[in-house]
C-alpha positions as CSV (number, residue, x, y, z in Angstrom):
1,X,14.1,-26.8,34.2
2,X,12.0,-28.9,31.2
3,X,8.9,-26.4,30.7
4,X,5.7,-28.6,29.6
5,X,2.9,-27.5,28.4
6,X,-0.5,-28.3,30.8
7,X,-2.1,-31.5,30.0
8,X,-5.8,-30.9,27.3
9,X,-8.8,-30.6,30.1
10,X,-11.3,-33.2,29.7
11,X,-14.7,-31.7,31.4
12,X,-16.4,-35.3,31.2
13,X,-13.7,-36.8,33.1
14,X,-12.1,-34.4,34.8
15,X,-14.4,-32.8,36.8
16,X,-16.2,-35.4,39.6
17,X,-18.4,-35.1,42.2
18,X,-16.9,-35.2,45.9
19,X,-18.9,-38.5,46.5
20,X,-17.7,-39.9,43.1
21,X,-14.5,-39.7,44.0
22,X,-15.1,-41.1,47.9
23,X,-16.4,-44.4,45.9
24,X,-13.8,-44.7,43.4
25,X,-10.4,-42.1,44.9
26,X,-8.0,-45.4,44.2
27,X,-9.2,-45.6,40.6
28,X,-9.5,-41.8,40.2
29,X,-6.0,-41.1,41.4
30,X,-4.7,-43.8,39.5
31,X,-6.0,-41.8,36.1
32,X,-4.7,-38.7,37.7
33,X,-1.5,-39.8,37.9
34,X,-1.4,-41.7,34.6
35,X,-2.6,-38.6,33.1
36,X,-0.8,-35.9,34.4
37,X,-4.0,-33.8,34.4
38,X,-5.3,-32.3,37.7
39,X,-9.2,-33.5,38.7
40,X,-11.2,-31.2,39.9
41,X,-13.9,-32.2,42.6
42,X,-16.9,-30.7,43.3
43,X,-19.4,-29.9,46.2
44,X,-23.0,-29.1,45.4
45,X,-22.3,-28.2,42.0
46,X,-19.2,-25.7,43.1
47,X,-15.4,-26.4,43.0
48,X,-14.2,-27.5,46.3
49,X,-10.6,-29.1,45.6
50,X,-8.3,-30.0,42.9
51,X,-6.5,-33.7,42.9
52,X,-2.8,-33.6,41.5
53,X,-0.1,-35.6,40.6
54,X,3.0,-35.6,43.4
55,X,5.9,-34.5,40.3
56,X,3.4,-32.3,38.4
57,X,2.5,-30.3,42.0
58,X,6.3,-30.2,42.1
59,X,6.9,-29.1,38.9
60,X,4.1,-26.6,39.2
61,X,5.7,-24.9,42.1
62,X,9.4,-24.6,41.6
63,X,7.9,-23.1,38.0
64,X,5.8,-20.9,40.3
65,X,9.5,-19.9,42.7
66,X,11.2,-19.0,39.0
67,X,8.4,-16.6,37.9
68,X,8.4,-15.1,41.4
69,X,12.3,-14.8,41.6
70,X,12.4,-13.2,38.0
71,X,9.5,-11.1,39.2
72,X,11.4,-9.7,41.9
73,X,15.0,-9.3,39.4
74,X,13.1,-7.5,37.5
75,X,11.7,-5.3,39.8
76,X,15.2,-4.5,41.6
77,X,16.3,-4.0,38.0
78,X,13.3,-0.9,37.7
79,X,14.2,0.2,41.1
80,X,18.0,0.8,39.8
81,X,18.7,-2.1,42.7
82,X,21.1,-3.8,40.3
83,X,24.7,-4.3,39.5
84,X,26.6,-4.6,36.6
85,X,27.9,-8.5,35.7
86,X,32.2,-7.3,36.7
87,X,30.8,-6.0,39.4
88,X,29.0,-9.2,40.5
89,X,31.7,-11.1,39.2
90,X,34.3,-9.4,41.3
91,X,32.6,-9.5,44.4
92,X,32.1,-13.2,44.1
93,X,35.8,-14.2,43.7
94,X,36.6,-11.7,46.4
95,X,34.9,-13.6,49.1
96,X,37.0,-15.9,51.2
97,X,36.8,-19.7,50.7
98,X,35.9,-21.7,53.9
């Protein structure tokens, strides 16, 4: 998996209004997805949603699945819930072939 590094934040442009973005969500999506940068909308003054791009909310999750599984190997691996690499090894080519 190609890690990149989050797109530079741009306060002026990428935080809008809720009502900006109802007048102008084909040009502001446009940027979003030109940009790669998420846009943040706003609701009396407050943080209401963020606007991102399809392959970067993609990317952003199957990056989020790989922390989480390596979270959870490394836990098992504290808990003593691990096995050695032969031992893996073996049990894999011992399994019958459908």
């Amino acid at each position: 998996m190609e890690v990149r590094e989050l797109r530079h934040f741009r306060v002026e442009e990428d935080i809008q209004p809720v009502s900006a973005f109802r007048s102008n969500a084909a040009k502001l999506i446009g940027r979003v997805q030109a940009s790669k940068r998420a846009l943040v909308l706003t609701q009396r003054g407050r943080s209401a949603a963020v606007v991102l791009d399809a392959s970067e909310y993609d990317r952003l999750i199957e990056e989020l699945e790989l922390l989480r599984d390596i979270h959870r190997s490394n836990s098992q691996i504290a808990a003593g819930k691990s096995i050695t690499e032969s031992r893996a090894r073996k049990a894999l080519l011992s399994k019958p072939k459908r």
